[in-house]
Each structure stands twice: as C-alpha cells, then as structure tokens.
ROMAR-116092 format. One record per atom (N, C-alpha, C, O): x, y, z; atom name. Coordinates in steps of 0.2 Angstrom, whole numbers. Layout:
REM ROMAR-116092
    c1    c2    c3 atomo
     X     Y     Z    CA
...
//
This chain:
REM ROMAR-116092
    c1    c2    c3 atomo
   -15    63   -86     N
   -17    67   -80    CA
   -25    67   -80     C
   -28    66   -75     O
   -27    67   -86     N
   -36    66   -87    CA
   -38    59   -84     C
   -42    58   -80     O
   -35    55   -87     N
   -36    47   -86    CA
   -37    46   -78     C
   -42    43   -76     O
   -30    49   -74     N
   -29    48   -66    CA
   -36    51   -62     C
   -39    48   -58     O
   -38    57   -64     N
   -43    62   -61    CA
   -49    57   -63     C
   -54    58   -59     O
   -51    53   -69     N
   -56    53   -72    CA
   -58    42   -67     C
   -63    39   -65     O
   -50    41   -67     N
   -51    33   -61    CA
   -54    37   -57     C
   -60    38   -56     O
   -51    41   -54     N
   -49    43   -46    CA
   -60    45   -46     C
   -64    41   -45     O
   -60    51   -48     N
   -68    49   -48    CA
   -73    42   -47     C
   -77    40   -43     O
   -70    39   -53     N
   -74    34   -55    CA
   -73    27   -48     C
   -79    25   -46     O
   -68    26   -44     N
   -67    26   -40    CA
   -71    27   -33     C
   -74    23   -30     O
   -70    34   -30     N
   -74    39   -26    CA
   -81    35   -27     C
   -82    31   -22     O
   -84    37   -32     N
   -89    37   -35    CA
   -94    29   -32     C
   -99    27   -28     O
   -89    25   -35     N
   -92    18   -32    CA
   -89    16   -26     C
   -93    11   -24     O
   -85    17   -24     N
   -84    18   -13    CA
   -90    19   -10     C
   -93    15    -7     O
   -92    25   -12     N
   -97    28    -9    CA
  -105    26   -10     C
  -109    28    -7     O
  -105    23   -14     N
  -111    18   -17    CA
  -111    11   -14     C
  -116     7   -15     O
  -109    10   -13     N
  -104     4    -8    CA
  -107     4     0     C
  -110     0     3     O
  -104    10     2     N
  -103    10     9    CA
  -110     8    13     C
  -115    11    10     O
  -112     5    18     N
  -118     4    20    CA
  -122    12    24     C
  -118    16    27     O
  -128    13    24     N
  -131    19    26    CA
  -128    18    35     C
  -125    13    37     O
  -129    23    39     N
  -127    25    46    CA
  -133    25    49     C
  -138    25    46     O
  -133    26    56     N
  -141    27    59    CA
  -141    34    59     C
  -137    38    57     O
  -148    35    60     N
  -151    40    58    CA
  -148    48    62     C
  -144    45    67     O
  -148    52    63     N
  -146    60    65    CA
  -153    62    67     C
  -158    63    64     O
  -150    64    74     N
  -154    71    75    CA
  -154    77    73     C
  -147    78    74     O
  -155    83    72     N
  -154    91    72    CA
  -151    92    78     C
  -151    88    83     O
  -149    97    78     N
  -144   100    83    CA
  -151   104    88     C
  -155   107    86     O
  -150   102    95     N
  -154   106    99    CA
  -152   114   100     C
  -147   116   102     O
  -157   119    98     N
  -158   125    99    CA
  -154   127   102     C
  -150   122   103     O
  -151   135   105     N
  -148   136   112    CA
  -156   138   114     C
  -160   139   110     O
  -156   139   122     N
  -161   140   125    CA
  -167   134   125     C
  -173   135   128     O
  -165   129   121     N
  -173   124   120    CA
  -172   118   122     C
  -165   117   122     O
  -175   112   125     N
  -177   107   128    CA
  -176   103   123     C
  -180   104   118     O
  -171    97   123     N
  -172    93   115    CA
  -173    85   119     C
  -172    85   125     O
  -174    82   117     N
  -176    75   120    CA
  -177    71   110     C
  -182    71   105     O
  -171    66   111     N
  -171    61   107    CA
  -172    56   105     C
  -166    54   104     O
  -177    49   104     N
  -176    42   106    CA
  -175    40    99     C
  -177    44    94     O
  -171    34    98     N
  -170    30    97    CA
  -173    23    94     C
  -173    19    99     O
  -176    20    89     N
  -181    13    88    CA
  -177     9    84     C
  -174    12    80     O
  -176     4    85     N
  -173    -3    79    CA
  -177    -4    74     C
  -176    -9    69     O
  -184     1    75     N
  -190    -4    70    CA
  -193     1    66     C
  -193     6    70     O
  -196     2    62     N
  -199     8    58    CA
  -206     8    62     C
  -210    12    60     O
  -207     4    66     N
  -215     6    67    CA
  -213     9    74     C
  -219     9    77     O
  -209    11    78     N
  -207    12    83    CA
  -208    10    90     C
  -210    13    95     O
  -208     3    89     N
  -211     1    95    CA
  -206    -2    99     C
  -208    -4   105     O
  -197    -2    98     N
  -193    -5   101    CA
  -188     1   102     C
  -183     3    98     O
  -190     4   108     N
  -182     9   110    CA
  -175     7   110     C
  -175     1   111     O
  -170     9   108     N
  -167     5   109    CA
  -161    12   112     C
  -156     9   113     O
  -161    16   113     N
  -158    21   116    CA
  -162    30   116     C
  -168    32   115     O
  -157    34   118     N
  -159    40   118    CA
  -154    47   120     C
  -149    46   123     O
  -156    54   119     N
  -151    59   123    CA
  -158    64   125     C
  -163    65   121     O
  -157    66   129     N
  -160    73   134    CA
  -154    79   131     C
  -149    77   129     O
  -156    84   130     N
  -154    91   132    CA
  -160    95   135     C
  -165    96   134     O
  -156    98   141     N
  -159   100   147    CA
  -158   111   142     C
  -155   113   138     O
  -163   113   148     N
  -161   121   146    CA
  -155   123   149     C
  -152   127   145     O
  -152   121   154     N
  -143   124   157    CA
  -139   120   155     C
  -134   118   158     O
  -141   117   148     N
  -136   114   144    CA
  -133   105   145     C
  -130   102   141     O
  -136   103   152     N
  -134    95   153    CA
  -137    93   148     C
  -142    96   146     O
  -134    86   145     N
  -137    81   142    CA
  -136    76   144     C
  -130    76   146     O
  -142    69   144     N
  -139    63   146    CA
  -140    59   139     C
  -142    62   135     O
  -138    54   138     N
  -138    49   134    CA
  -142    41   135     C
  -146    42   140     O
  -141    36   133     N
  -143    29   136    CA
  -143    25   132     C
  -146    27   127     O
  -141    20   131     N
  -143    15   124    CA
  -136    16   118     C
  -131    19   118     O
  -141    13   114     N
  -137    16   108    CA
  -141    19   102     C
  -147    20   102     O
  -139    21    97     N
  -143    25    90    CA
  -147    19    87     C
  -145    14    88     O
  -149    20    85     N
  -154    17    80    CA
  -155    21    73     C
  -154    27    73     O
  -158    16    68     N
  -158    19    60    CA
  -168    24    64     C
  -168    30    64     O
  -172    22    66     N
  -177    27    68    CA
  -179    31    73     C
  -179    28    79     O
  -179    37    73     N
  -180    40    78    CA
  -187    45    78     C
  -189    47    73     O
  -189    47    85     N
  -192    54    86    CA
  -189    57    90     C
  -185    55    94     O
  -191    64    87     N
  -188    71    91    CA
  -192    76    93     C
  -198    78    90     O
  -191    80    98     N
  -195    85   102    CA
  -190    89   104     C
  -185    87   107     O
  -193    95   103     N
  -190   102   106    CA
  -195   106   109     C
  -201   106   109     O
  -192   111   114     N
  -199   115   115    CA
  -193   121   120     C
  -188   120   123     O
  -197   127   118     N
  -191   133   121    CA
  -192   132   127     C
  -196   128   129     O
  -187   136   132     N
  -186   134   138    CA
  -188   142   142     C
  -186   148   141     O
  -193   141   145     N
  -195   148   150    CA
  -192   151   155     C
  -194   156   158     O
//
C-alpha cells in the first residue's frame, strides 16, 4: 500500500514538471473598478497580441488571444 501512494506521488510529481507553463493571468477585476488587460507575445512588450476591458456596469470585451506577458490597470469607478 506504501509502495502504490509512494509511485503514485512519484508519478504526479514528474507529470507535473513535465507540463509546459500556460500564458500568463490576470487578477480578478475589483467590483466597482475599471480593469483593462493587454496581452504581448514578447517580454519587452512591444507586440499586442490580444486583450479584455471591464467596464464599471460590469460589460467586458475581449480581442485577440492570451499571451505569456501582460499589463494591467485598474482604477475605481466614480
């Protein structure tokens, strides 16, 4: 029983060291607050490559697709 839990780890363990990293995340926009996210393919950010808006009455749009770098901006909503 030791042996099966101790592959099964062993296992998991290198799956997951394995797996290629995902593009980057943003934080969750505030309630009440203006979020705006872009999206770059390049570490010096010079190449958008997508993006999402949140609006203060809650609309979001989107565009593009994710990219591994990103900037973010929030600002409360008056």
């Amino acid at each position: 029983m030791i042996r099966r839990a101790l592959l099964a780890a062993a296992l998991a363990a290198t799956t997951l060291a394995v797996l290629p990293a995902g593009t980057a995340q943003a934080r969750a926009c505030k309630i009440d607050h203006y979020c705006t996210t872009t999206y770059y393919s390049d570490a010096a950010l010079t190449n958008a490559v997508g993006g999402k808006q949140e609006d203060c009455d809650g609309t979001t749009r989107t565009w593009g697709v994710r990219g591994p770098y990103l900037t973010w901006y929030e600002s409360p909503c008056f």
